[in-house]
Each structure stands twice: as C-alpha cells, then as structure tokens.
N, C-alpha and C positions, 0 to 999 in steps of 0.2 A: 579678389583674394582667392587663392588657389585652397578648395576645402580639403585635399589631402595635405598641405603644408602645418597644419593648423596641431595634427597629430604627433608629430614629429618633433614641431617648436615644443608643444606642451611634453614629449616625452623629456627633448635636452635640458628644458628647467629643470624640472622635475628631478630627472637626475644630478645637475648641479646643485639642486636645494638639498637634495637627501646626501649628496659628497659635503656638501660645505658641514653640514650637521653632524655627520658622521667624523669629519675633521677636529670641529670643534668639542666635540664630546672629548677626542683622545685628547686632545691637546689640555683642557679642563683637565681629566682624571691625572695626567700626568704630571701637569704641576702642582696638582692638588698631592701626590703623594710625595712626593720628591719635596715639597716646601712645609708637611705638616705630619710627623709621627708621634701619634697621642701615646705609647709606651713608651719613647725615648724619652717624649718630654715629662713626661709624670717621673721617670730617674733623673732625670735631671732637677725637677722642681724636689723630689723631697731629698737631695743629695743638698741643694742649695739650704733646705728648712732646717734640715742635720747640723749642716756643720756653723747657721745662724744659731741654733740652740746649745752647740758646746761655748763650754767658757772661752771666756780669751785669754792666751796669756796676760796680755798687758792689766785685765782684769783680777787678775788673781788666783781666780777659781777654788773650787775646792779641792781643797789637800789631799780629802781623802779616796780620790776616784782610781780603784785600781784597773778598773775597766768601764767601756761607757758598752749598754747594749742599747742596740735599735728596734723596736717594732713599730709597727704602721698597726693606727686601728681602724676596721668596715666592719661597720655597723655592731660597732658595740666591743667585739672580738678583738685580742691582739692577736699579731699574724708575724712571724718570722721574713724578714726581706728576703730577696730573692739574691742568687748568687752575684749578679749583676749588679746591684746596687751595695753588697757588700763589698765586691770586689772594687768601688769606688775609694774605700776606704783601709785597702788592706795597709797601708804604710800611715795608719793615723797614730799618734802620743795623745794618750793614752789609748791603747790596744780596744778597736771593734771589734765584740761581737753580737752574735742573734739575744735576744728576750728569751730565747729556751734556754742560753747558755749560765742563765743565773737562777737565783731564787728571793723572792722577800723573804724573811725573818723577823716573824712578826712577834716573835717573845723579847727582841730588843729593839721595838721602836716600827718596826719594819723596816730594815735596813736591808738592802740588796744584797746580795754576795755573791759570789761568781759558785758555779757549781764544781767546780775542780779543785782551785785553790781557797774557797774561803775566804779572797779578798772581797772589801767593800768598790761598788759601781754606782752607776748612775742609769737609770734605762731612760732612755730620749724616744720619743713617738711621733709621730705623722698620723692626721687624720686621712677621712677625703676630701679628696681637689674637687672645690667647686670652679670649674670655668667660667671666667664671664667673657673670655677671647680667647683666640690662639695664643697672644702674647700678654695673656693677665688672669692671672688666679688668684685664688684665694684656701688656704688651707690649715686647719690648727695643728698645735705641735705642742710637745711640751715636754717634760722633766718628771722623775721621782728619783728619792735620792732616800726618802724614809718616811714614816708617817707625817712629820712636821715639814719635808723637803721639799715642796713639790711645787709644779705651777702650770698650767697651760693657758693658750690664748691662740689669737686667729694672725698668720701674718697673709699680707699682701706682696705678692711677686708680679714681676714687670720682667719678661724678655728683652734686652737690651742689648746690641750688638749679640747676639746669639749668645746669651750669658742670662741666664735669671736671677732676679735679686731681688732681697725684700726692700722693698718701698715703704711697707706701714705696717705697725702692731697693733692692734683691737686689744686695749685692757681684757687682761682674763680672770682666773682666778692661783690665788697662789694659798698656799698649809704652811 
C-alpha cells in the first residue's frame, strides 16, 4: 500500500462526510420551517377555540349579545389579540371586538357593555396552548356574559387535513 495514498483517501472521506452533513443539516432546517410555524399555528388554534366557544345559530344562543369581545389570558393577565387574529374575524354576526373595547358593570350583575354604545356582549378567552405535538394541543377557553354567565374548561385540538379542530372538552367550571 502506497503511504502517501492513504492521506488523500482519508482527506476525500472526510470531506464527503462533512458535505453529506452539511447537506443534511439544510435539508432538516428546511423542512423543518416550511412544515411547522408555531405563530401561525397558535392563530389558527385560538381562531379555531373562538369561534368553538360562540353560540350556534341552530343553538339558539343568547338574545342578548350585541357584541362578542376576545381576549387571550398569560399567566393570569388578559391581553388584547393581535391584529392578525382579529382580522380573522372581521366579517363575524355578531360584530368582534378586543376585551379593551368593553367594560363589566358590576352595579348590575356584572354585565359587559361595549364602551361606546352601552350595548350588552359577551368577552370569550383563550388561555395557553400546551403542546403535546405539532398536530395536537390542548388549550382553555371560555365565556363571561355576567356574574351568573360564565364558564370555562379545557378543549382538545387535532390538526386534520390542515384544519384544527376540537376533538374533546375536559368538564370545567361554569356561574
């Protein structure tokens, strides 16, 4: 065996091992962003919890909702959504707006009211998303309508065909 050959072979591994690696590395990152946006999907998971927590028509719902507002609560705080996830809902019956857009009124029951007109709403909320996969969370949500109005609980979402949907309700608590 020729001991200068010996240098050369181990150089062209070497460098095929650190191409192959360097290949697969892009190739990983690549698909990895392109198949998984943790901001899109969290608008899309609480756009999915939102409009699982308005009434149904076929339900009935209440009569008296002149407006529904939306906040998301972390850690404890409610927090106004983000343009993005309002403008999800700009063509919704009955008219979305943000939790800053009303007030409780708590000399009559606590009843919501819008801050401009004084009509009665509903504020719906999102907690946080606990992940247990890319395509399976877990998140609470829930309702106030008045002191007696009110309910939350935990649902379970399932990305299915590129759509999330709730799967399951975890009993929660309801006023």
């Amino acid at each position: 065996m020729n001991p200068h050959a010996m240098p050369g072979a181990f150089a062209r591994l070497l460098n095929l091992r650190t191409l192959f690696a360097v290949v697969m590395v892009l190739v990983f990152a690549g698909y990895h962003t392109r198949s998984f946006n943790q901001a899109a999907e969290e608008l899309d998971i609480r756009e999915a919890v939102f409009r699982d927590l308005f009434p149904k028509k076929e339900w009935g719902g209440p009569k008296h909702t002149g407006f529904f507002y939306l906040a998301i609560r972390v850690h404890g705080d409610f927090t106004d959504p983000d343009d993005a996830l309002m403008a999800r809902f700009a063509k919704n019956e009955p008219p979305v707006k943000r939790r800053s857009e009303c007030h409780i009124w708590s000399d009559q029951g606590g009843v919501v009211l819008d801050n401009k007109t004084g009509e009665q709403g509903v504020i719906y909320n999102t907690g946080s998303i606990t992940w247990i996969s890319n395509t399976e969370v877990r998140i609470g949500g829930g309702y106030y309508v008045g002191n007696v109005g009110a309910a939350g609980n935990i649902r379970h979402l399932r990305k299915v065909n590129g759509k999330w949907l709730v799967i399951g309700i975890d009993s929660g608590w309801v006023s």
